[in-house]
Every structure is written in structure tokens, then in C-alpha cells.
N, C-alpha and C positions, 0 to 999 in steps of 0.2 A: 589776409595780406600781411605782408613784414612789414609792421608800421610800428609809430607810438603814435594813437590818437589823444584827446582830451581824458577818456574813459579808462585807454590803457596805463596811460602815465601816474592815474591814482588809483588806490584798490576800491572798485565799485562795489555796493552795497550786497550783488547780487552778480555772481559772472558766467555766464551763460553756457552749458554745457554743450559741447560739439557731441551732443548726437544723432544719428543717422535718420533720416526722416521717414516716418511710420509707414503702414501699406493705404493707411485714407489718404496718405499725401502723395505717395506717388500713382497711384490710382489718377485723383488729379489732376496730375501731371500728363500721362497718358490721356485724361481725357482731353485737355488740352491741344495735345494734338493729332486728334481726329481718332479715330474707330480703329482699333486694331495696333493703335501703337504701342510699342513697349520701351521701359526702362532698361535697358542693358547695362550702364553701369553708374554709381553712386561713390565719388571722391571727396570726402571733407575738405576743406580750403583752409587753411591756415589763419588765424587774425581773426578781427574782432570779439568785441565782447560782449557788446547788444544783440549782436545779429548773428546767424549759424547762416554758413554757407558750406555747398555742395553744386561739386562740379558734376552736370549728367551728361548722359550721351541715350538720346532717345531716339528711336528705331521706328518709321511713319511704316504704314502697311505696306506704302510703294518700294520702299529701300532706302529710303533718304534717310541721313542719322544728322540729328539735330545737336549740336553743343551748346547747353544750358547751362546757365546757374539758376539752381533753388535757393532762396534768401530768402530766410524766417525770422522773424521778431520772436524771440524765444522769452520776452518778460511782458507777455501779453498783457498784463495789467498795464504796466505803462507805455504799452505803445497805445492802450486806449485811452491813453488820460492826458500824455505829454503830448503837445506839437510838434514839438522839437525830437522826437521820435515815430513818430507815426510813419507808416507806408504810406498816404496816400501824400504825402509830404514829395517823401519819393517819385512815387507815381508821376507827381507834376511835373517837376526836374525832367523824369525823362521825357514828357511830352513835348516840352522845350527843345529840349537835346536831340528832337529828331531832325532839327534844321542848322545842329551846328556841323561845322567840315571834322571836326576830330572823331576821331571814332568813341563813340560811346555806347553802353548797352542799350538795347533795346526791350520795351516791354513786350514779352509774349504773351503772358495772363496775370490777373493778379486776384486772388483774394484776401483783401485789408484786414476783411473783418475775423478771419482763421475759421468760416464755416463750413469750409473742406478739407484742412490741413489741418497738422496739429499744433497750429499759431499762425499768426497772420504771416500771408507770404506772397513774393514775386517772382514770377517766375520772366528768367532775361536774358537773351545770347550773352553767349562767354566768349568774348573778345581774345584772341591770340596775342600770346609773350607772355612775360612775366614779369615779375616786382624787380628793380633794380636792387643788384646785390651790393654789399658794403662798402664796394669800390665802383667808382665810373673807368669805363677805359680812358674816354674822351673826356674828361668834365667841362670843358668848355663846351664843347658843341651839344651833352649832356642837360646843362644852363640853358642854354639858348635855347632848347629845345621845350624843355618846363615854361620858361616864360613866352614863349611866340605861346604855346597851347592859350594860355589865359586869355590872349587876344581875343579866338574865338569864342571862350564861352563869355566876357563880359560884355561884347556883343550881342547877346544874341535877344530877339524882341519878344516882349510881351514879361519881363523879367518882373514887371509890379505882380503878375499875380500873384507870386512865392510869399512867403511870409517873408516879416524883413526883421531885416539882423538885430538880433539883441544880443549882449553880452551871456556868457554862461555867471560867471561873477559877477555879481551886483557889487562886491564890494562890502557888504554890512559887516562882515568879520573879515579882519586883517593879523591873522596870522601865517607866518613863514615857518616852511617846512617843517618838518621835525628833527629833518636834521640839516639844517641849514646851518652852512658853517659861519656865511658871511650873513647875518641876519640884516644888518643895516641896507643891502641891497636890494632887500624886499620891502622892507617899509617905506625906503624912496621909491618902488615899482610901485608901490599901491598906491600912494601920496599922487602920484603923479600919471597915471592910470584913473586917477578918479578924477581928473580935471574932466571939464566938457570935452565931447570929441568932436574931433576938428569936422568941420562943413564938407561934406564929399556927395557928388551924385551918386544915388545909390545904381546899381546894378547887380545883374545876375552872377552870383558869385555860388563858389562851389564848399567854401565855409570848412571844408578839411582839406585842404589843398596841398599834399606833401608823397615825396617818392613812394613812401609804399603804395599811395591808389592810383598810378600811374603803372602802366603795362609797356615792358619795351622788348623788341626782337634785331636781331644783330645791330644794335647801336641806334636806334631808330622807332621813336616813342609809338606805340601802335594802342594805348587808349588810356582812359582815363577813367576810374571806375568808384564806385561807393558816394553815390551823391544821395545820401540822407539827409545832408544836415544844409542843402542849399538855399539857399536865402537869396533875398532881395535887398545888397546892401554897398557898404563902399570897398571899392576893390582892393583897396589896401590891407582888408581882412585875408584875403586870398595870399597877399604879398608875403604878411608878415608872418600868415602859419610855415609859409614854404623856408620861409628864414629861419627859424628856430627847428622846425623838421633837420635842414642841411646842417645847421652848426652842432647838432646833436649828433649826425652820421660822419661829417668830415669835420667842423668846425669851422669859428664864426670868420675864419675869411673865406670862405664860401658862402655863406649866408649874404656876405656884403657883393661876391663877384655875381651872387644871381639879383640883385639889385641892379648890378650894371646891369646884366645881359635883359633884365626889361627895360631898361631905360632906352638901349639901343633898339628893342625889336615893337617899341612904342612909339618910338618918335620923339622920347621927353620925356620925365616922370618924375615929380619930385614926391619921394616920400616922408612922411611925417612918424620919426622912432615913436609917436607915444603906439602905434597900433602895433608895434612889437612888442612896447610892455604889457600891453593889454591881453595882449595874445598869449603870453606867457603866465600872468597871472590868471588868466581865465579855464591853466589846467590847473589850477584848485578849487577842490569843490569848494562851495560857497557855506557849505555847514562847519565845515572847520579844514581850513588852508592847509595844517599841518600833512596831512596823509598823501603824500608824494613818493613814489619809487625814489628809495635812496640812492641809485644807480644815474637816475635823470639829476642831482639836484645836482653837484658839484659843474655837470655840464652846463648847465642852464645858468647856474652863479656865473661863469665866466661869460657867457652869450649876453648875461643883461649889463655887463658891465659898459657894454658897446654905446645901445640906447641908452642907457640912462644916460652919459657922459651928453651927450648929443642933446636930447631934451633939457636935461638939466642946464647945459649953457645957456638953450634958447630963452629958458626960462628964469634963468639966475639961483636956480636952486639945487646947485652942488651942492654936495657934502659928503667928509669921507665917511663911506660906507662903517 
């Protein structure tokens, strides 16, 4: 996908190579779907860094041709180690997701454990459209469109079973960028990012919620895609990735007009800036804060300038950066 995730936005220890999936795994795949099937064709996907995806187009014995995505956990150690990465994490998401109205993928097959593939993997209908490009035509109707989706999935029941939200950040190391120009706006983000987080009912939340995993075709959202990292927590996580995603792609008065556009298609919403600062410091890794894409940081200095001003009144702890 054309995104900046958590992972993207810092150089990951280990970045997963886009290559093509071996013949044990489409084998697989084929068996998968019934006796006689075959693979016809295998397209890399763009994005991510954990995961290797590939667009197929599998051919049943009848004539039927299936559009797949192959999605492989290609750091097999830690998809067995971490929760916070596993498939079967996955897996559950889409169990859920089979009762919500948005379109989202569905699971065809999966094996978690990689003991037919060459790494753990799912195999999931590939959803028609594509990633929204660096312009909106409509950006209003655009908004609205992002925020009515949420509706559906923090609705949707049985949301405790997911694992529930925990910070990627703990916080224990409070360093800013590397190159952070405006340093004092990070050490108020952290200061105030470490308070307690505010009382929210949790729900089913999709925990990377921003344009690139969103699929649209002539103006008109047609899915919602990469639910690895779904949790069981307060929706304002959902809010506040989509805010810092937009202010990164258009800038922070967009970030604040998709605030309205949920307020309006909720009924009401009041949101609370600290789960913007959070969300932002939470794309640092927690071993050492510094290592951010230089490209992200001047963007993101000016987006935190927003919340902070905001929390800080509420809280009497201005100061100039």
C-alpha cells in the first residue's frame, strides 16, 4: 500500500524483502482451491515492511478465476514471538469483519504457523480500487467518507475477544528525532503523552487507520484493508492515526476537517489531543526515539504543534517549545 505506517516511518531493524513466493507456496495456494487449480498470475503489491504481499489470479478447474491476495509474514521469528504481529491476530479481525457492512477482505485459507509456505501466511480476496493518490478530487466528501467507515467497524460485536490496545511506546527513553529541529516540542509530546490516558470504552478498533489501507474506485471508498494490528481499545486511537496520516499527506487543516467530518457522521464526538500526541510519539521506536525518517520529522513538528497547544491549555502546561 502507499502508506507511512509506524514501521515505515522509522528504519526497522530488519525490512522485509518483496520476494516472489516459492513453488511450496503456491502449490498451497492451488491446493486451496480444490484439485486442478492453477496460479496464473503473481503481482508484488507495493508497501509494507513486515508483511510481502502478492496480488494472484487463481484459475479453479470449472473456469472460475479467483482474485487473491498472498500475505506472508516474512520475519518469521517474530511473527512467533510478538502478538502484536502474528497472523492469527489477523485471522481474528477478519472473523469479526465478516459481519461488518464495509467491505473488507476475507479469509480464504491460512497457514499461521508457515508449514506450507515459505513463512506464515493468508491467503484473502483482493478487494477492488486502489490506494488514494496524493490528491483528493472531493476532499470533503473524501472525509466524510473515512469517518462514516469507522462507524461500522467500532460497532461491530464480540470486539473483547482482540487483544486490547497497548501503546507501542512505553515511554522509558524520551528521546527526539535525530533531527529534530524543534526539540522542545517533543519533550512536551512525551511529558504529556505520559500522563494517564483518559477513561474511554474500549472497542474494536483497526489500530492503523489511515489513506493508504483504504481502497477507493471513482470517488467512492470500496474497502478497507491491512488489519494486523486490531485491537480492542478506545476509538480515539483510530481518530487520531487518521489525523497525523492526513496532516502528513495534505496538512494539519485536514487532519482537524476529518475531526469535523466524524463529529458530524457520529452524532457528537468530543476528542481528547493527548491520543494525537501519543500517536505520534508512538512512531518511535522505544529503544531509541531518535531514528525517524528525516523527511516525516519537519511534517510532524508542525502537526504537533496543534495538540500540544490544546492539551497544554487544558492542562496549564504551556511552554515555548
Amino acid at each position: 500500500m502507499d502508506r507511512v505506517t509506524r514501521s515505515q516511518a522509522s528504519v526497522p531493524p530488519l525490512q522485509a524483502p518483496i520476494r516472489p513466493p516459492g513453488g511450496d507456496t503456491l502449490r498451497w495456494v492451488e491446493q486451496c482451491l480444490g484439485p486442478g487449480a492453477e496460479v496464473k498470475m503473481v503481482r508484488p503489491l507495493a508497501g509494507g515492511t513486515w508483511h510481502v504481499n502478492h496480488a494472484l489470479l487463481v484459475e479453479s478447474r470449472s473456469g472460475s478465476v479467483h482474485r487473491l491476495v498472498l500475505r506472508r509474514w516474512a520475519d518469521r521469528d517474530r511473527a512467533a514471538t510478538e502478538p502484536e504481529f502474528s497472523p492469527e491476530r489477523e485471522i481474528a479481525a477478519l472473523a469479526l469483519l465478516a459481519g461488518c457492512p464495509i467491505p473488507t477482505p476475507e479469509l480464504v485459507a491460512a497457514d499461521p504457523a508457515g508449514a506450507y509456505c515459505d513463512a506464515p501466511a493468508l491467503l484473502i480476496t483482493r478487494l477492488i480500487g486502489h490506494p488514494p493518490g496524493p490528491g483528493a478530487d472531493e476532499l470533503s466528501e473524501y472525509l466524510i467518507q473515512l469517518a462514516a467507515a469507522l462507524l461500522a467497524v467500532h460497532s461491530l460485536s464480540g470486539a473483547a475477544t482482540m487483544p486490547p490496545y497497548v501503546p507501542y511506546n512505553r515511554l522509558n527513553v524520551r528521546l527526539p528525532p535525530k533531527h529534530a529541529v524543534r526539540a522542545g516540542l517533543w519533550e512536551q509530546a512525551f511529558e504529556l503523552a505520559a500522563r494517564p490516558a483518559p477513561e474511554a470504552a474500549p472497542r474494536f478498533i483497526h489500530r492503523d487507520y489511515q489513506p493508504g489501507n483504504t481502497l477507493w474506485s471513482y470517488g467512492r471508498l470500496t474497502g478497507v484493508v491491512d488489519w494486523s494490528a486490531a485491537s480492542y481499545g478506545p476509538i480515539a486511537v483510530d481518530i487520531a492515526q487518521m489525523r497525523w496520516s492526513l496532516a502528513l499527506r495534505y496538512g494539519p487543516a485536514v487532519a482537524d476537517r476529518f475531526l469535523d467530518a466524524f463529529d458530524r457522521v457520529s452524532g457528537g464526538y468530543v476528542h481528547d489531543p493527548y491520543w494525537d500526541l501519543r500517536s505520534v510519539v508512538d512512531l518511535l521506536p522505544e529503544q531509541d526515539g531518535r531514528i525517524l525518517d528525516r523527511s516525516l520529522v519537519a511534517p510532524l513538528e508542525d502537526y504537533l504543534t496543534g495538540p500540544l497547544a490544546r492539551l497544554g491549555a487544558a492542562t496549564g502546561r504551556v511552554r515555548e517549545p
